[in-house]
N, C-alpha and C positions, 0 to 999 in steps of 0.2 A: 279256304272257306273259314269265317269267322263263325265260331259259337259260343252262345252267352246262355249263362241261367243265370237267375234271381231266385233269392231265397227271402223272405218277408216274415218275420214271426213279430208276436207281439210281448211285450217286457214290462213288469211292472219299471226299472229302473234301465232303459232301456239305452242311457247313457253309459251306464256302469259297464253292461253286457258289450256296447261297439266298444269301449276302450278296452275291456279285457282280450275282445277277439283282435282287437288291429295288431298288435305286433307278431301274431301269425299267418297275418296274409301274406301271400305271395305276391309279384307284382302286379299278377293277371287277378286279383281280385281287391273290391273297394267296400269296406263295408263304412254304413252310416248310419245315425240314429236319428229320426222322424218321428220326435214324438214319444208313441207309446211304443213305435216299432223298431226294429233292427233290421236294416236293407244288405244286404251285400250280395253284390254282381261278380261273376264268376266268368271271365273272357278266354278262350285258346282257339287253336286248332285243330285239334284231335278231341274228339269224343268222351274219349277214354279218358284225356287228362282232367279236363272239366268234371267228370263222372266223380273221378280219383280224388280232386282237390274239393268238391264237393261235399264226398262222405268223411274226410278230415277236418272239413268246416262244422258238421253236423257233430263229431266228435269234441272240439274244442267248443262249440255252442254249450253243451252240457257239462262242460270244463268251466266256463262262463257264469253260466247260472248258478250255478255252486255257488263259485268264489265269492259274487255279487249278494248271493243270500247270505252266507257268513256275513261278510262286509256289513249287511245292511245288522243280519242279527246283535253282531259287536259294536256299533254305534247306538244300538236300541237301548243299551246299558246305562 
C-alpha cells in the first residue's frame, strides 16, 4: 500500500523556506515552492514512517523559518 501526505503552508519568502528544507529530505519526500507556498509530499509504506518523517519535516519547517527571517533581517541592513 502506498501513502502520501502533503503539507501546504504559506511563506512570506517562500523560496528561501524550500531551499533551506531540501537538503533534509529524505528520498520519499519532494518539497517545492509555488508561489507564496511551500508544497512538500511525503510518500512510503508504512503509516508510521510517513507520520515519523512528517513530524521531522514540521520540526526542520521551524528550523526554516528562522534561518530565512535572520537572512532576510541581515540583508535589510
Amino acid at each position: 500500500m502506498k501513502i502520501e501526505g502533503k503539507i501546504t503552508t504559506r511563506h512570506r519568502d517562500a523560496a528561501c523556506i524550500a531551499g533551506a528544507l531540501s537538503p533534509d529530505n529524505l528520498r520519499s519526500m519532494e518539497t517545492v515552492a509555488e508561489g507564496d507556498r511551500v508544497v512538500t509530499t511525503i510518500t512510503g509504506t508504512q503509516l508510521r514512517s510517513v507520520i515519523a518523517s512528517m513530524d521531522d519535516y514540521l520540526m526542520n519547517l521551524a528550523v526554516a523559518e528562522d534561518t530565512c527571517s535572520l537572512h532576510r533581517g541581515n540583508t535589510n541592513r
